[in-house]
C-alpha positions in Angstrom: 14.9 5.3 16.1 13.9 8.2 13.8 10.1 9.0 13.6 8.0 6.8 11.2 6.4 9.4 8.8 3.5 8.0 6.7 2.3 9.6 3.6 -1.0 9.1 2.8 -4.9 10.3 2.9 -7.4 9.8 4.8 -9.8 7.5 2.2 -6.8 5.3 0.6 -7.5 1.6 1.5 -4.1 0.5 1.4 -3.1 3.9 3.7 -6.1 2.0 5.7 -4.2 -1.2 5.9 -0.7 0.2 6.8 -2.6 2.6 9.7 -4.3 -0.6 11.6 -1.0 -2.2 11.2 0.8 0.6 13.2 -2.2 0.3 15.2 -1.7 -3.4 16.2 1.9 -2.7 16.8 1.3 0.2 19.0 3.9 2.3 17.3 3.7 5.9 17.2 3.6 7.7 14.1 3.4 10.7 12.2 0.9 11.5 9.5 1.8 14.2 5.8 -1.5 14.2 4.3 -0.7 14.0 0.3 -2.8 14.6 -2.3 -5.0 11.6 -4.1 -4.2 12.5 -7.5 -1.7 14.6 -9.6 0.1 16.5 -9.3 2.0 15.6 -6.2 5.3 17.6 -6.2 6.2 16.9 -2.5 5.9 13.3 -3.1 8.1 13.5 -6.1 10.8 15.2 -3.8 11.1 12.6 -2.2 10.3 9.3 -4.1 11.8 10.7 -7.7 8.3 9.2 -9.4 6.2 6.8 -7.4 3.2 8.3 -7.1 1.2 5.5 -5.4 0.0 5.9 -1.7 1.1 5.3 1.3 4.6 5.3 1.4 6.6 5.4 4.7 9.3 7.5 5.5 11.8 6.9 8.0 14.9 9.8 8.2 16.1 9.9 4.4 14.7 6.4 3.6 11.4 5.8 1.8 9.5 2.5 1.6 7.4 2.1 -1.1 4.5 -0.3 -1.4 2.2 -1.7 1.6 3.5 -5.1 1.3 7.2 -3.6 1.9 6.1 -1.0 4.3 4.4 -4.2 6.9 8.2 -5.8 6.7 9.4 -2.9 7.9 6.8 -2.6 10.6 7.5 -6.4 11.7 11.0 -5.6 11.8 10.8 -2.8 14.4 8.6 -4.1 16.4 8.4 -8.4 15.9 5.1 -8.4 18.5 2.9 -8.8 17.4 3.8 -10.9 14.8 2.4 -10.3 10.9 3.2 -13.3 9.7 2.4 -16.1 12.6 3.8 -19.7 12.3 3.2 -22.0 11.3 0.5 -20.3 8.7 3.7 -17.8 7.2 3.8 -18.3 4.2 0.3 -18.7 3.8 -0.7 -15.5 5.3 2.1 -13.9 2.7 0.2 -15.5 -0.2 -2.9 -15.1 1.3 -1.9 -10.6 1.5 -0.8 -11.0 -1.9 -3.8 -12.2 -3.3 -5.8 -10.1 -1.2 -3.8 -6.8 -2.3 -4.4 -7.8 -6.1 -7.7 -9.7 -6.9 -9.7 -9.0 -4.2 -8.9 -5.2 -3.9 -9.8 -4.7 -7.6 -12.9 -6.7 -7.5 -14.0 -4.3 -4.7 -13.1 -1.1 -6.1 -14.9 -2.2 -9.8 -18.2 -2.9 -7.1 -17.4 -0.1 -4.7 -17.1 3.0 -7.6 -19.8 0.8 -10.4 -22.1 4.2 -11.0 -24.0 4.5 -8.0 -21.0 4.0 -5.7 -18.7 6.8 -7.4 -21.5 9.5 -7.4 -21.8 9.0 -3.6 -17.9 9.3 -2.9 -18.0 12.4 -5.1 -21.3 13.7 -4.0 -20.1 16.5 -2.1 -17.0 17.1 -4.3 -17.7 19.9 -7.6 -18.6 18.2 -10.9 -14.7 18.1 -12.0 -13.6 16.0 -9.4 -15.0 12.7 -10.3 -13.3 13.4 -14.0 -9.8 14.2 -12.7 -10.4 11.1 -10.4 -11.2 9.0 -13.2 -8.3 10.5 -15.6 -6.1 10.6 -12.8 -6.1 6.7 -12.2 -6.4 5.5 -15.9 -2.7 7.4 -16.4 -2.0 5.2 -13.4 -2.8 1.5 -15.8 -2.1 3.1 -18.8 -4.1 0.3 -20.9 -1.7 -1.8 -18.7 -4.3 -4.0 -17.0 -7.7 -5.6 -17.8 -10.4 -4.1 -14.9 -13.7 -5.8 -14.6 -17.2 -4.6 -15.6 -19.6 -4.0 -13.0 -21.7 -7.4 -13.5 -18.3 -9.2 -13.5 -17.2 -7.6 -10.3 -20.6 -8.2 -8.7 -19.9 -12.0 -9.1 -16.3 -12.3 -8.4 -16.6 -10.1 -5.2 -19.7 -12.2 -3.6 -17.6 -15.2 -4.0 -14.9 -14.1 -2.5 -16.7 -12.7 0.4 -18.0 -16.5 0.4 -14.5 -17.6 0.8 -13.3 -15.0 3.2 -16.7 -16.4 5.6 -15.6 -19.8 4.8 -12.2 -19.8 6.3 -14.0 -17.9 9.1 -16.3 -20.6 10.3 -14.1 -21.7 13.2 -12.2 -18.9 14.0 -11.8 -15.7 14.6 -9.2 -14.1 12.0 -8.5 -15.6 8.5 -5.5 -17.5 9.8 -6.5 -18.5 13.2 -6.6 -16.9 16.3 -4.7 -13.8 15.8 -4.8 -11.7 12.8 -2.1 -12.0 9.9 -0.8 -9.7 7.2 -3.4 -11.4 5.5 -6.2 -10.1 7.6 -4.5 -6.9 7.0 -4.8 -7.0 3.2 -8.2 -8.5 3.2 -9.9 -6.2 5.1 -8.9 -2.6 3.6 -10.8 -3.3 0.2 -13.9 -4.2 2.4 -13.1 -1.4 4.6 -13.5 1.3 1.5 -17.0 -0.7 0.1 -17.9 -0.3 4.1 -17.9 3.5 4.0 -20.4 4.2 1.1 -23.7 3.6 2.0 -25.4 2.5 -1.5 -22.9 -1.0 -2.0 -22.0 -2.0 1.3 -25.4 -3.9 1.5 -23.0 -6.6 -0.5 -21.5 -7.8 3.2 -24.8 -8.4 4.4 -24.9 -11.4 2.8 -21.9 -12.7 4.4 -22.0 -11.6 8.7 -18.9 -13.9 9.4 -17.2 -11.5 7.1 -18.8 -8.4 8.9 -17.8 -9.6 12.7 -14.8 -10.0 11.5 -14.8 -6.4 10.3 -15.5 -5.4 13.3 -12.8 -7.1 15.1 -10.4 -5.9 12.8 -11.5 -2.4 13.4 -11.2 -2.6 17.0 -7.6 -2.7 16.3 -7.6 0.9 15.9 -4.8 3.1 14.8 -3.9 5.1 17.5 -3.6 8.7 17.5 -0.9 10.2 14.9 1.0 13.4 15.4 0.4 15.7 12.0 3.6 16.6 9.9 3.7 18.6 6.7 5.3 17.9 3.6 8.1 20.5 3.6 8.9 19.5 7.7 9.3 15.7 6.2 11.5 17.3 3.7 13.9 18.6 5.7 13.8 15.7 7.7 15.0 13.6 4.9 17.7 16.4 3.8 19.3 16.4 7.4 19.3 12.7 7.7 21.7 10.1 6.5 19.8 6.5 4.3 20.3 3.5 6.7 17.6 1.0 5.4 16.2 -1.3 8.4 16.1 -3.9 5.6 17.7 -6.9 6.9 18.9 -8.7 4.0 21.6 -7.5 2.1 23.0 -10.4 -0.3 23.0 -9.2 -3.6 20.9 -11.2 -6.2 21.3 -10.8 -10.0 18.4 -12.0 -12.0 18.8 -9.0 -14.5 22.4 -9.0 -15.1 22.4 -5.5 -14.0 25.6 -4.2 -11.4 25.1 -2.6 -8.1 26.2 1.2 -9.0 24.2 1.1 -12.4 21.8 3.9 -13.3 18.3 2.3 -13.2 14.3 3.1 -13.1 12.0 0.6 -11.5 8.4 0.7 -11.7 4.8 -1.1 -10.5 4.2 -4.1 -13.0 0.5 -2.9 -13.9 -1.0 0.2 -11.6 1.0 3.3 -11.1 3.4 2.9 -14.3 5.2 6.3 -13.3 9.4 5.0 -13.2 11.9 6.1 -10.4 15.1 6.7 -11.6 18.4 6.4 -9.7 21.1 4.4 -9.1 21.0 0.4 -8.0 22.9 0.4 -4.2 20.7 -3.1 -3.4 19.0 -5.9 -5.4 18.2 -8.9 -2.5 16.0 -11.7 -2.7 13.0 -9.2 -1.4 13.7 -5.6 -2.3 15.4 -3.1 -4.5 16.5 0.0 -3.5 17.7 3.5 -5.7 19.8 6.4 -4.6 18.6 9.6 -5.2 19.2 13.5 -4.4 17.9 16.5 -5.1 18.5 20.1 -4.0 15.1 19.7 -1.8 15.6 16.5 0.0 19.2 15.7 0.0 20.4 11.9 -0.7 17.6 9.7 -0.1 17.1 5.8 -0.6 14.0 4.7 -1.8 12.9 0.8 -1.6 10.6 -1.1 -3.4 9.5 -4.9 -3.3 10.6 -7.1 -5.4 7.6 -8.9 -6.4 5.3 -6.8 -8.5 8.2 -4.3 -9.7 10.0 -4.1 -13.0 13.5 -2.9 -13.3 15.9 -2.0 -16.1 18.7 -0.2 -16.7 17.7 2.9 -17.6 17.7 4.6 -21.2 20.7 6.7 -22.4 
């Protein structure tokens, strides 16, 4: 099996959630540290316009999106499993919700005023603007965020929910964690690290144990990579996707071989272009090349991804 690259830094809370997945699966992995904001040129190279993080690369295939990326984790190595019966779909609608509501209820509490100047206390004066600028581009108008007092309100209750379904047992699910575990705990994880909101779990210590067992997982130890060495690995390596389904399905009326861009539904708007060579029930994926990277195939998830043919 070729070496499972992950691109990502060190404070992104869904790089969090793909790490204590390669953590609970014991598999070794290498880490590129990108960069959180543009420009990324490297990551361009290889993903031809998805700028979101992490994304995993495995020879000259990319995999784009954490829900996509654990897939591809359960697939090379089933045990243990993400996605425990009989609670399988659950746990899938469980991540989902997890990776959308909750996670943007925590990061409206975890960067309200007094949150972001802690995360960029150390940083120069700039920073926190580019930040800011830097992940508007990314919605574009695209998507209604909360207000502070809103976010206050929807995130206690959740955390109220998350303690409910913990009352009896030790992971959200039952007695092993789930993806959903996965997704729940990474937006939790981020308010965890700054010191002036993080008092907000106090009010909820089912949720905190929980925390804790969840970060007992760990993440092992990851060999570092550079950009340009998982370059040239993708240039001298030929696309074989570990994606196991393969049966196209055509909900667009767009051929296999057509010229394409797909992009995130509301956060991270940037489009890939290439050409269509898979459209299954769960994923898309594009050819691309460049003079850099060689022929590479990037994947995406179906859900939460838009694609059309592309312009011209």
């Amino acid at each position: 099996m070729a070496d499972l690259i992950l691109h990502h830094y060190l404070t992104s809370p869904f790089s969090e959630k793909v790490r204590l997945i390669l953590g609970a699966k014991k598999l070794p992995w290498k880490s590129v540290f990108i960069p959180p904001i543009m420009p990324k040129p490297d990551v361009e190279v290889l993903t031809g316009g998805y700028r979101k993080t992490p994304f995993l690369q495995i020879g000259a295939d990319i995999y784009c999106d954490s829900a996509l990326i654990a897939d591809v984790l359960e697939h090379l190595r089933p045990e243990p499993t993400l996605y425990p019966e009989p609670e399988k779909g659950m746990s899938r609608i469980l991540a989902q919700w997890a990776d959308t509501t909750l996670f943007w209820a925590a990061m409206a509490w975890n960067l309200q005023p007094r949150g972001a100047a802690e995360v960029f206390a150390k940083a120069p004066p700039e920073a926190a603007k580019a930040f800011g600028e830097d992940r508007g581009k990314m919605s574009a108008g695209n998507m209604t965020r909360l207000r502070p007092a809103d976010a206050t309100s929807a995130y206690k209750s959740y955390l109220r929910r998350l303690s409910d379904m913990l009352d009896e047992k030790p992971y959200l699910l039952g007695e092993v964690p789930s993806i959903a575990d996965f997704s729940a705990y990474h937006p939790l994880w981020y308010t965890r690290r700054i010191e002036s909101v993080r008092t907000i779990l106090d009010l909820t210590p089912a949720v905190i144990d929980w925390m804790d067992r969840m970060a007992a997982i760990g993440h092992d130890v990851p060999e570092k990579f550079s950009s340009e060495e998982a370059i040239a690995v993708a240039k001298a390596s030929t696309p074989h996707s570990l994606l196991t389904d393969s049966t196209f399905q055509d909900d667009h009326g767009i051929p296999l071989g057509t010229a394409v861009t797909i992009r995130a539904e509301s956060f991270g708007l940037e489009e890939t272009p290439g050409t269509l060579v898979a459209a299954t029930r769960t994923h898309y994926t594009l050819e691309r090349g460049n003079e850099r990277a060689g022929t590479v195939h990037v994947h995406f998830p179906r859900i939460g991804y838009v694609l059309k043919k592309a312009e011209g």
